[in-house]
C-alpha positions in Angstrom: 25.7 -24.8 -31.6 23.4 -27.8 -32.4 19.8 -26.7 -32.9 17.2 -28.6 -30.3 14.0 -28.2 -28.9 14.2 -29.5 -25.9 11.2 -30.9 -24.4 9.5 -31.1 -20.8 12.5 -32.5 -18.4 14.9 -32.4 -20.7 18.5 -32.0 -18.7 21.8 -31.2 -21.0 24.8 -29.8 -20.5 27.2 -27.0 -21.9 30.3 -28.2 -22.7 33.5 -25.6 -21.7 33.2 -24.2 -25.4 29.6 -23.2 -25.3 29.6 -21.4 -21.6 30.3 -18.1 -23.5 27.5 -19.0 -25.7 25.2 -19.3 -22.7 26.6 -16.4 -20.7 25.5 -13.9 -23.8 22.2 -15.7 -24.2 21.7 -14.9 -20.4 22.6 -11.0 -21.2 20.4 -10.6 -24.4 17.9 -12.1 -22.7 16.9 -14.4 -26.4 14.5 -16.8 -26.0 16.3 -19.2 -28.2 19.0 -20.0 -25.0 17.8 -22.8 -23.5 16.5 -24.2 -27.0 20.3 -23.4 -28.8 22.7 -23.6 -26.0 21.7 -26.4 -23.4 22.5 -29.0 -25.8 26.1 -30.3 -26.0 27.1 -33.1 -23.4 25.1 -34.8 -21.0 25.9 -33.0 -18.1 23.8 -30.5 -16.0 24.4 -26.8 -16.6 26.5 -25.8 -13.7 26.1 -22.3 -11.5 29.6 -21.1 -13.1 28.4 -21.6 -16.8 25.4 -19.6 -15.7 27.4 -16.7 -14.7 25.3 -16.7 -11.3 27.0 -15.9 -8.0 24.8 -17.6 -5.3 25.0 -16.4 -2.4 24.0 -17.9 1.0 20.6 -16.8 2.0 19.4 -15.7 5.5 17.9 -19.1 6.3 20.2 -21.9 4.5 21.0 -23.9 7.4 18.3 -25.9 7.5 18.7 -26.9 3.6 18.9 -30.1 2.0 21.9 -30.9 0.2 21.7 -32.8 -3.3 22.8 -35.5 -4.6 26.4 -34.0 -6.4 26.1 -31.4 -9.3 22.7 -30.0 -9.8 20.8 -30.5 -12.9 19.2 -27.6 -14.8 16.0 -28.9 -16.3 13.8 -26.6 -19.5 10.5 -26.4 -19.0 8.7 -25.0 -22.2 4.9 -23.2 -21.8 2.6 -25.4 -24.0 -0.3 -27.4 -23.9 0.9 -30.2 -22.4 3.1 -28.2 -19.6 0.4 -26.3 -18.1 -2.6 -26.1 -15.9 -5.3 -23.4 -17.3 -6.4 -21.6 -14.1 -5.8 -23.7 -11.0 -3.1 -26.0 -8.7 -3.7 -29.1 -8.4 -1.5 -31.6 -5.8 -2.4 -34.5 -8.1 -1.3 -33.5 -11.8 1.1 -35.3 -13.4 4.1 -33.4 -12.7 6.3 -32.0 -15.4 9.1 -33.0 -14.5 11.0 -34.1 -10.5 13.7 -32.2 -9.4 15.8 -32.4 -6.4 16.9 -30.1 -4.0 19.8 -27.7 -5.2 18.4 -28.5 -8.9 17.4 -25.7 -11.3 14.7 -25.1 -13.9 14.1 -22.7 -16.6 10.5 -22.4 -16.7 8.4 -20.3 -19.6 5.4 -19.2 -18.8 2.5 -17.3 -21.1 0.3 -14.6 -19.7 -3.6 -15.3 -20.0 -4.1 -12.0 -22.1 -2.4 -13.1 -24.6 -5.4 -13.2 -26.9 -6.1 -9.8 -26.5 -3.7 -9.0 -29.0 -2.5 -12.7 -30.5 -1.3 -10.9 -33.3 1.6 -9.4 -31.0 1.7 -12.2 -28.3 0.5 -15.2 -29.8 1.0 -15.6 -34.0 4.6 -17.1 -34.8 5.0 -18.6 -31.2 4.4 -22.5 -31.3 3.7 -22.9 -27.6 1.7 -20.0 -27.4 -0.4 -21.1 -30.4 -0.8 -24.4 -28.5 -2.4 -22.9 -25.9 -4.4 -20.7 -26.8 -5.6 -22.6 -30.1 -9.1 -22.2 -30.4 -11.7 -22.8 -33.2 -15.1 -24.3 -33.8 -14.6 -28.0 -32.8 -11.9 -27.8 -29.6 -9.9 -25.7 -27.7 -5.7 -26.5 -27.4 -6.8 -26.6 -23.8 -10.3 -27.4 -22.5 -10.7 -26.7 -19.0 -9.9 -22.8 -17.6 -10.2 -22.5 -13.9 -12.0 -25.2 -11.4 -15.8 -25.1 -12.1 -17.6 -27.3 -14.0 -16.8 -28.5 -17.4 -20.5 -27.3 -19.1 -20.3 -24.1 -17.5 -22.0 -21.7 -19.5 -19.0 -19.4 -20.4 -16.7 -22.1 -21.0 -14.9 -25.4 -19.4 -14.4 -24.6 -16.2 -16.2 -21.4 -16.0 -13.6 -19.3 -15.7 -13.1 -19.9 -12.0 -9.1 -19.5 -12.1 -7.6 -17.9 -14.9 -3.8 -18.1 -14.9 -1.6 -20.3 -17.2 0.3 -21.8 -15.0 3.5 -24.2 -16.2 3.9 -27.2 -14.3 3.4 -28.6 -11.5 7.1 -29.3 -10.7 7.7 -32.3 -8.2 9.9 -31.6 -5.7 11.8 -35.3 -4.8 11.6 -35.9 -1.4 9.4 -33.0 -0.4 6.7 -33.8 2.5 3.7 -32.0 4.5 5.9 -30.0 7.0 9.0 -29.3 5.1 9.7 -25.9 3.3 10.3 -25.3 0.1 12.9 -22.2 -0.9 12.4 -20.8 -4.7 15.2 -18.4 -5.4 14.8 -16.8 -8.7 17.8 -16.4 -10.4 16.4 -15.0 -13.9 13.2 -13.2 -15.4 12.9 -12.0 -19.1 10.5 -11.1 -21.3 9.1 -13.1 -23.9 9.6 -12.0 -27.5 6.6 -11.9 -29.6 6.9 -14.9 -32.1 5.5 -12.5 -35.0 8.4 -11.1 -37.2 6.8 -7.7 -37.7 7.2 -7.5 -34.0 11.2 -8.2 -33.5 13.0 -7.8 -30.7 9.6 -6.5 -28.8 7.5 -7.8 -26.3 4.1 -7.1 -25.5 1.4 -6.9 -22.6 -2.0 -5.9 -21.7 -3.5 -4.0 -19.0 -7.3 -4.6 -18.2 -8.7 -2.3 -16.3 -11.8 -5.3 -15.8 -15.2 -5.6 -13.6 -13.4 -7.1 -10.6 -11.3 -4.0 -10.3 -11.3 -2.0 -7.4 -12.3 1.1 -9.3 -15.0 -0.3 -11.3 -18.5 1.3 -11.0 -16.4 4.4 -9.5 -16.0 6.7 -12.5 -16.3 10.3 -13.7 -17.2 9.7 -17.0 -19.9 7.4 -18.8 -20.7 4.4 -18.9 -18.9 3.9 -15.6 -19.1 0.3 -15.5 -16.7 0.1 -18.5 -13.9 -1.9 -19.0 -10.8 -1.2 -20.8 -7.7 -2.8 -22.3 -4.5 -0.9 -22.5 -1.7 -2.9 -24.9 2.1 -2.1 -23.8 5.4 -2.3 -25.5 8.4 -3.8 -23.8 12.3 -4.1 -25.3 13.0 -7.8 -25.3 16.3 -6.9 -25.5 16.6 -5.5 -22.1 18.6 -2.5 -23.5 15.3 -0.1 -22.5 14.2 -0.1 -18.8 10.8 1.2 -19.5 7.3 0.5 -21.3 5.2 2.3 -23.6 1.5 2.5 -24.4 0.5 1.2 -27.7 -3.2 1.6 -27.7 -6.3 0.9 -25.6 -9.8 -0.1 -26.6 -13.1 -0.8 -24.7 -14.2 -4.0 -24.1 -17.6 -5.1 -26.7 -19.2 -8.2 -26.1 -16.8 -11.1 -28.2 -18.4 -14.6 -29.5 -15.6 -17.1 -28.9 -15.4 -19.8 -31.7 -17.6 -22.0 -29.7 -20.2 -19.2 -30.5 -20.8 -18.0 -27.0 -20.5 -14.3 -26.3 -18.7 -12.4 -23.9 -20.3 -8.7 -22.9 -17.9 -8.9 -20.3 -14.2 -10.4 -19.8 -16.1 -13.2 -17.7 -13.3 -16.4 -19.3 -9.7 -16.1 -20.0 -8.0 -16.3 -23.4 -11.5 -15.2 -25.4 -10.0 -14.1 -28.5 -10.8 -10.4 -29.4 -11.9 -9.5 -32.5 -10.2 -6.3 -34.0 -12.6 -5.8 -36.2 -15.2 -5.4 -33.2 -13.2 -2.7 -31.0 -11.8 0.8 -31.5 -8.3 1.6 -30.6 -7.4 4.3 -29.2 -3.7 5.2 -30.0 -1.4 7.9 -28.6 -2.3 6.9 -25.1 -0.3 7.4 -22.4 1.6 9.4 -24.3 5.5 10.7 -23.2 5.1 8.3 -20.0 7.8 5.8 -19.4 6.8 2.6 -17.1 9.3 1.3 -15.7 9.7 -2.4 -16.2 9.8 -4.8 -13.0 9.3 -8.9 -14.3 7.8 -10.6 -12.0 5.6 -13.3 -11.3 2.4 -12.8 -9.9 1.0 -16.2 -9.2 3.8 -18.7 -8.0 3.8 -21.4 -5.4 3.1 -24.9 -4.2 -0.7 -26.8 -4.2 -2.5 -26.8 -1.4 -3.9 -29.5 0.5 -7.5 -29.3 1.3 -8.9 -29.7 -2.3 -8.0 -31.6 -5.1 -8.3 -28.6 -7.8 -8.2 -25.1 -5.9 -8.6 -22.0 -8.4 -5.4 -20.3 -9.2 -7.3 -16.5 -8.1 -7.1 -16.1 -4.4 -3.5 -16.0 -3.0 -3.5 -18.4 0.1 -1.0 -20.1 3.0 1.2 -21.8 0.3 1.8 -18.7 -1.9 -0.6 -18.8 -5.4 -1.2 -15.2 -6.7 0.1 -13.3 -4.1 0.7 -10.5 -7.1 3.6 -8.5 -5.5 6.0 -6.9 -8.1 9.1 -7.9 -5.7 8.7 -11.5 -6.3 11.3 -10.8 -9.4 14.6 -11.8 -10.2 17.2 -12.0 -7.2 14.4 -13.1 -4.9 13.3 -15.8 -2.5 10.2 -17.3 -1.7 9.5 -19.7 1.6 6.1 -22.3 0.8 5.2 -24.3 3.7 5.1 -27.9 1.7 1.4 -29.1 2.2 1.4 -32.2 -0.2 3.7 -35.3 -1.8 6.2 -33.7 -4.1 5.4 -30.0 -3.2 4.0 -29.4 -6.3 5.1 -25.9 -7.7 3.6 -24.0 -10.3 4.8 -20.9 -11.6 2.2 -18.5 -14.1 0.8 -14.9 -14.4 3.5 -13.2 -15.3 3.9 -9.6 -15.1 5.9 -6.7 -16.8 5.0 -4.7 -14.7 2.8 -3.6 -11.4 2.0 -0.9 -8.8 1.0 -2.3 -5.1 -2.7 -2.8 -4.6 -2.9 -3.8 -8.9 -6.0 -1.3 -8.7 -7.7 -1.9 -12.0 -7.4 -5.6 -12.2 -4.4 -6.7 -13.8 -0.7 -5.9 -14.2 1.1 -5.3 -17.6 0.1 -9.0 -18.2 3.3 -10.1 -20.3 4.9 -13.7 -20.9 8.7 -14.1 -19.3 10.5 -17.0 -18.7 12.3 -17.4 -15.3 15.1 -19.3 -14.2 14.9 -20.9 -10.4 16.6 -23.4 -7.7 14.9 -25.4 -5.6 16.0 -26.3 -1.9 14.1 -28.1 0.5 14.2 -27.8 3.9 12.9 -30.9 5.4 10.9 -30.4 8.7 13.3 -32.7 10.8 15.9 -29.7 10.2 13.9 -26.7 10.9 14.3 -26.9 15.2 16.1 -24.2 16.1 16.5 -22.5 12.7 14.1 -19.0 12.0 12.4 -21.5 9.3 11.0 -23.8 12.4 7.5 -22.5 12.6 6.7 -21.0 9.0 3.1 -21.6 8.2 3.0 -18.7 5.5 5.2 -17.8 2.2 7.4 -15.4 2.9 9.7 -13.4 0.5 13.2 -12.2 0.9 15.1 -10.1 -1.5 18.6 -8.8 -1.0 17.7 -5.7 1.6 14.4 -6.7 2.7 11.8 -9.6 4.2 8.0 -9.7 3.3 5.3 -10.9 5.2 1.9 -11.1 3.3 -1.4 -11.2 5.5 -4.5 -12.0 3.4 -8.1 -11.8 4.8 -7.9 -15.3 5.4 -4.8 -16.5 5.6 -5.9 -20.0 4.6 -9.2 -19.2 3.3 -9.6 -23.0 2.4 -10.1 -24.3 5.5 -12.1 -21.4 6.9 -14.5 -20.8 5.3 -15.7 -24.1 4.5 -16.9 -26.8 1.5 -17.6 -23.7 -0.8 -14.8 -21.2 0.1 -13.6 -21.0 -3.2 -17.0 -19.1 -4.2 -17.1 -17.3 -0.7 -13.9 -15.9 -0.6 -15.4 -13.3 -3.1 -18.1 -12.1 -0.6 -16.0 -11.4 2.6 -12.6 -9.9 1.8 -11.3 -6.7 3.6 -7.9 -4.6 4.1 -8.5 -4.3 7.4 -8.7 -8.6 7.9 -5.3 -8.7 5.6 -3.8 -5.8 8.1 -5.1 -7.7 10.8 -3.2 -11.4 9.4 0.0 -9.2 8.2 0.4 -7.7 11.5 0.2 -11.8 13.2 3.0 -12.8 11.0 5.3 -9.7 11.3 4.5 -10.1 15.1 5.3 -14.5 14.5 8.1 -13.2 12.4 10.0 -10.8 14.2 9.5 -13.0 17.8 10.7 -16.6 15.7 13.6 -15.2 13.9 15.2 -12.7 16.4 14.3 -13.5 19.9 12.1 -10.6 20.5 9.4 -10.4 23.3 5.6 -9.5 21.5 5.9 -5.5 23.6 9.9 -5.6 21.3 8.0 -6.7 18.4 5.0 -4.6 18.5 7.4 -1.1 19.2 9.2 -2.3 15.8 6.8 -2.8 13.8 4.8 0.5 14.5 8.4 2.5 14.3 10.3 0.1 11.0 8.0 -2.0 9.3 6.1 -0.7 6.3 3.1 -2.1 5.9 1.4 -1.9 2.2 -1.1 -3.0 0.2 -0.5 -5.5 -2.0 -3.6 -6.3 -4.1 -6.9 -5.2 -3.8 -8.6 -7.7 -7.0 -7.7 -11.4 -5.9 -10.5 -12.5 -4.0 -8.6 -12.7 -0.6 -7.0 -9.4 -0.5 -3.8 -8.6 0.5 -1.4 -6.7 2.9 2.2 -7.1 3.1 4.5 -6.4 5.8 8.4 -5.0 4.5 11.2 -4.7 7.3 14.2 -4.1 5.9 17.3 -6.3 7.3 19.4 -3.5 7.9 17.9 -3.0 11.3 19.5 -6.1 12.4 23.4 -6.1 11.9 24.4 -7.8 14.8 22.0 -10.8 14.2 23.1 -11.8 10.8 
């Protein structure tokens, strides 16, 4: 096959001959597919060549059919295809798309600098973005404070890489957005020592549930744990590498760190000791998925990427993986959908901090439901994502569950102060009561018996700022309703 990079937007086809190509790219799970195989032609990339069986989800009435074949658009992870820390509904968008289209979409975790010799060195758009020496950074601004805060451009105030924003064509304040992932695979490290293997890190960090709660000294301590992950997807499972504590780092600005207070500082080896044989004869199994996805919100014109909220952000659920679906109420122009923090792997509540923090790149399709449609369908009154898989729905109650407009002109510094389990209970219980009474007809004494008896209630994260609970009821319990 020809060799291309394709750049942001790029749409290209696969002619009959190279569908095999791009059905064993899909299995191996190489990076090079989109940059090798969606070149010949200028057609779209249809579902068939994809090897993908779609089929109809729970709530598809109500979507809005495209304009003929659907496009498949690549979205590289550079510096000039993401926002460092935040959404934002007035970004130049990446790239439009219209309903029924598809993207492939890379995305770079923020730890990548912890180790750059695994997760950054050889990878152009990596290097991009996390480029840093004395005179400039490859990207300034990390997060939504001000641009001479004292740790860095935007003080750190949002601190996911996020690729985008995608504009949705046609998409309006009322509408909602559907996101099915279709595909979600590691990242290979750029660095030929490195092969075939992916990495992640794991920071157990001061915003951690467990930090300051210790047996052993100094229990305010922080600690970064680097996993090992197949990029071949022929092993299920990560390993520990090594761990090290965190020592105060000078970025190349010359500003130092005692703390992991800014995203993508670059650790000095020579500064740490690692700890190897850690974890040692534990397999963790590997789950991709993408901790902070969804569309921008509306009451701000940059809102930090931390604090999950009413159109999705980093809701940090391990389920939002490949064969799911996520419902955003539409809050601005174009939608506006951002995709970033992308995990290997992640236990509910993310106790310590962070996931396995690992770059993937995901495949999705985007339909919009527009709001004129959604009378009498079970999308009608959605004011909150929600996330389907094949067995189950998810309802995810935050303390606030638009934190935004409660909690006024500085809520995205007060969030921090006033977070509780018992106020994200409190919102996941609402929408599993909404939920269950919208979608199938049940009086609020129906819905209240079924969700103390069937629903599973969890705790999702525990480190975001507006904390979160979600609500699982498994569709099962419905057969005769579809």
């Amino acid at each position: 096959m020809l060799k291309h990079i394709c750049g942001p937007g790029c749409v290209h086809g696969v002619t009959p001959e190279a569908e095999e190509d791009v059905k064993e790219e899909f299995k191996t799970a190489r990076r090079s597919f989109l940059r090798d195989a969606m070149v010949a032609g200028g057609g779209a990339v249809s579902v068939g060549a994809l090897g993908v069986s779609m089929a109809p989800r729970a709530f598809a009435q109500s979507a809005t059919p495209g304009q003929g074949m659907a496009s498949h658009y690549f979205i590289p992870a550079n510096a000039n295809t993401v926002l460092w820390g935040y959404f934002s509904k007035s970004a130049k968008p990446v790239v439009e798309v219209e309903s029924g289209d598809y993207a492939t979409i890379e995305t770079l975790t923020h730890h990548a600098n912890d180790d750059a010799e695994r997760m950054v060195k050889g990878d152009p758009g990596a290097e991009s973005v996390f480029y840093w020496d004395a005179t400039r950074k490859g990207i300034n601004r990390r997060g939504v404070g001000p641009m001479d805060a004292k740790v860095g451009a935007g003080g750190g105030q949002g601190v996911h890489v996020c690729t985008g924003p995608v504009r949705i064509k046609g998409a309006e304040p009322g509408d909602i957005l559907e996101v099915r992932i279709i595909d979600c695979v590691p990242r290979p490290s750029g660095n030929p020592r490195f092969k075939g293997k992916t990495f992640g890190s794991n920071a157990a960090a001061n915003w951690g549930f467990h930090y300051g709660d210790t047996l052993t000294e100094p229990k305010k301590r922080e600690v970064v744990t680097i996993y090992e992950v197949d990029a071949t997807g022929e092993r299920n499972w990560a390993r520990a590498v090594y761990n090290f504590r965190w020592t105060p780092q000078t970025d190349p600005f010359g500003v130092v760190h005692p703390t992991i207070d800014y995203p993508g500082v670059p650790v000095d080896h020579r500064t740490i000791t690692k700890n190897e044989n850690v974890l040692q004869n534990i397999r963790i199994p590997v789950r991709p998925h993408f901790g902070t996805m969804g569309v921008a919100p509306a009451e701000a014109e940059l809102v930090t990427s931390i604090p999950p909220n009413y159109t999705g952000g980093n809701i940090d659920n391990w389920r939002i993986g490949k064969g799911a679906t996520l419902y955003y109420p539409v809050a601005v122009a174009g939608a506006m959908f951002s995709v970033g923090d992308p995990h290997a792997s992640q236990g509910d509540s993310e106790l310590c901090g962070t996931a396995i923090e690992c770059s993937l790149t995901g495949t999705f399709q985007f339909i919009l439901h527009k709001k004129a449609s959604l009378p009498g369908t079970p999308l009608a009154e959605l004011k909150y994502p929600l996330l389907e898989t094949q067995d189950e729905w998810l309802l995810h109650g935050f303390s606030y569950a638009n934190y935004l407009a409660e909690l006024g002109a500085d809520a995205q510094n007060e969030i921090y102060k006033k977070s509780s389990v018992d106020k994200a209970l409190r919102d996941a219980y609402h929408k599993m009561r909404h939920f269950l009474m919208t979608t199938q007809n049940l009086s609020e004494d129906e819905a209240i018996s079924l969700m103390s008896i069937a629903v599973d209630f969890g705790i999702t994260q525990v480190v975001d700022g507006n904390w979160g609970v979600h609500a699982l009821v498994k569709k099962s319990i419905f057969p005769a309703r579809g």
